[in-house]
N, C-alpha and C positions, 0 to 999 in steps of 0.2 A: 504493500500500500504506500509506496513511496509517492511521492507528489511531483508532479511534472514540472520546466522550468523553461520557459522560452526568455534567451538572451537576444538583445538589439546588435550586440558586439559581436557574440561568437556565432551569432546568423548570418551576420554580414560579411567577416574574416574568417570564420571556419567553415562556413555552409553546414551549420548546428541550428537545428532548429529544435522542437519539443523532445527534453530530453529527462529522465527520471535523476532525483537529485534528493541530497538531505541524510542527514545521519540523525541518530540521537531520535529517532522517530517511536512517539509515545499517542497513544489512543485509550483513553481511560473515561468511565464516569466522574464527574465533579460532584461536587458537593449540593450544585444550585437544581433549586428545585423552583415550578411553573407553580405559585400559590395566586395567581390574578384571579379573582373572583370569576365565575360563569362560564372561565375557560374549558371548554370538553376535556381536554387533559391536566386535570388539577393537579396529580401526583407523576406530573412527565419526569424525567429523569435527561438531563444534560450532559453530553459528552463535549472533552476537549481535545481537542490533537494539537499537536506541539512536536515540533521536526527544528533542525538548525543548517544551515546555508550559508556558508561563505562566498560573499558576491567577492566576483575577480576584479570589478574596476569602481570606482567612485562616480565614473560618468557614464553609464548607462540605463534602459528602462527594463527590468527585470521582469517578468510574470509567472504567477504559479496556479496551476491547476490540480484536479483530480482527475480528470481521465483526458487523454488523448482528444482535442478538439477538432468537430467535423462541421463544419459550416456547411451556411445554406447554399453561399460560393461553391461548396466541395460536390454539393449535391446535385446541383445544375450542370456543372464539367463533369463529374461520371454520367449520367444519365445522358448528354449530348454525345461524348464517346461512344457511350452503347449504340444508342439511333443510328453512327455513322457508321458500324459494323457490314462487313458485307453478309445479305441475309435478314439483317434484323430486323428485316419489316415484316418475314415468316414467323415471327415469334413474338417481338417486343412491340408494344402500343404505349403512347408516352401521350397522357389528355391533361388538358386541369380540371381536374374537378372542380376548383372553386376558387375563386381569388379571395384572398385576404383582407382586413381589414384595412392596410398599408399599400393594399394592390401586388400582393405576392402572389406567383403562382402556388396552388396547392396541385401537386400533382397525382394523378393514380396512374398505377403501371398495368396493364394487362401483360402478362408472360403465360402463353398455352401455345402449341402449332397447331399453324391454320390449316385446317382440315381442306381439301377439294372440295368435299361437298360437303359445307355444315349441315345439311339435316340428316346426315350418315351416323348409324349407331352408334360410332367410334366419339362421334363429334357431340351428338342428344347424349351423351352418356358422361359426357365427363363430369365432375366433382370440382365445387369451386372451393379453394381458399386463400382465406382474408387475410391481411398481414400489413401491419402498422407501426411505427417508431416515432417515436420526440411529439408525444401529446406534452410531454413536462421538456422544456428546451434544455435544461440542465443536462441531460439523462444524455450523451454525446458517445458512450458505449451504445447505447441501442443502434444510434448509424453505423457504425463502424460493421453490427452485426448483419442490418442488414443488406449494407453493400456487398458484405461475403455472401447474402442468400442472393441476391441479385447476379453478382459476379458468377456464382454457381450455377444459379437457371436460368440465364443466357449463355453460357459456354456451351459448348461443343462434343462436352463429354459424354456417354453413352446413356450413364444415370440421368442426367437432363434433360435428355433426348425424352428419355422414357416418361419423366415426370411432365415434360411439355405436352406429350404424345395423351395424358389420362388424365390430368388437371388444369382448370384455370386457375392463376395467380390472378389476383387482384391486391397491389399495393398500393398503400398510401406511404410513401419513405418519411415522410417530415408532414406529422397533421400539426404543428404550429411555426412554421418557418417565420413569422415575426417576433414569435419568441426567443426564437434561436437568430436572428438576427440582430435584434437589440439586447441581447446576451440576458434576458431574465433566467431565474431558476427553475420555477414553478408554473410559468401562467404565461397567458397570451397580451397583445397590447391593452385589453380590457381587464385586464386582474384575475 
């Protein structure tokens, strides 16, 4: 659980970009307890984490995270990569579902192979499923996970083939891209 560290310095001079850092790394309950009157959780219990970092220079802008950061940037450059795949118009469908409050695209992916003739058994038969990431923008694991699902059922591999061949995929990759744009934790531009 070491905590991530993006330098301005050693990005620019080292080609270092998010890299795990910190010694002395402690994760324990505190003493402080949620007594606010009315609050659902009266007897919550608070953790504190405590990690120690020696910055290399005085003149730099340091940052630190918890998991590996996937932007809304990162999600519209994979997704355009895939579309411009040779083929990927036999499998991958890239729509918005919805624009955003900011005017964000909200995108859905359809990933199944397109039958010759959809009203063929093969085609009335398949089984859909549903799959979703970053309802809370914090949560920057969940993309990571599933640009690997993505990465997987648009490849080429035999298992993919199969799973395109007997399922439709319907993704939402990011259901609050303004959240994960304006970097909130929890919530979208409305709270």
């Amino acid at each position: 659980m070491r905590v991530l560290s993006y330098s301005h310095n050693l990005a620019k001079e080292e080609k270092i970009g998010w890299h795990r850092v910190g010694t002395e790394i402690s994760y324990y309950k505190n003493h402080i307890r949620n007594q606010v009157n009315g609050n659902r959780f009266p007897d919550k219990k608070y953790y504190t984490l405590t990690f120690t970092h020696t910055f290399e220079s005085t003149d730099d802008s340091v940052y630190f995270c918890h998991c590996f950061p996937y932007t809304y940037s990162d999600l519209c450059e994979d997704l355009q990569q895939i579309e411009c795949r040779p083929n990927a118009q036999n499998y991958f469908h890239r729509t918005v579902l919805t624009r955003t409050l900011a005017g964000n695209r909200c995108d859905l992916i359809t990933i199944t192979s397109k039958d010759k003739d959809p009203k063929s058994d093969k085609a009335l038969n398949k089984r859909g499923v549903f799959i979703s990431a970053r309802v809370h923008p914090g949560e920057s694991n969940s993309s990571w996970v599933m640009k690997g699902i993505i990465e997987h059922l648009t490849s080429q591999t035999p298992e993919a083939r199969v799973l395109r061949d007997h399922f439709v995929f319907k993704i939402v990759p990011m259901l609050n891209p303004d959240g994960v744009i304006n970097g909130n934790y929890r919530c979208s531009l409305v709270g």
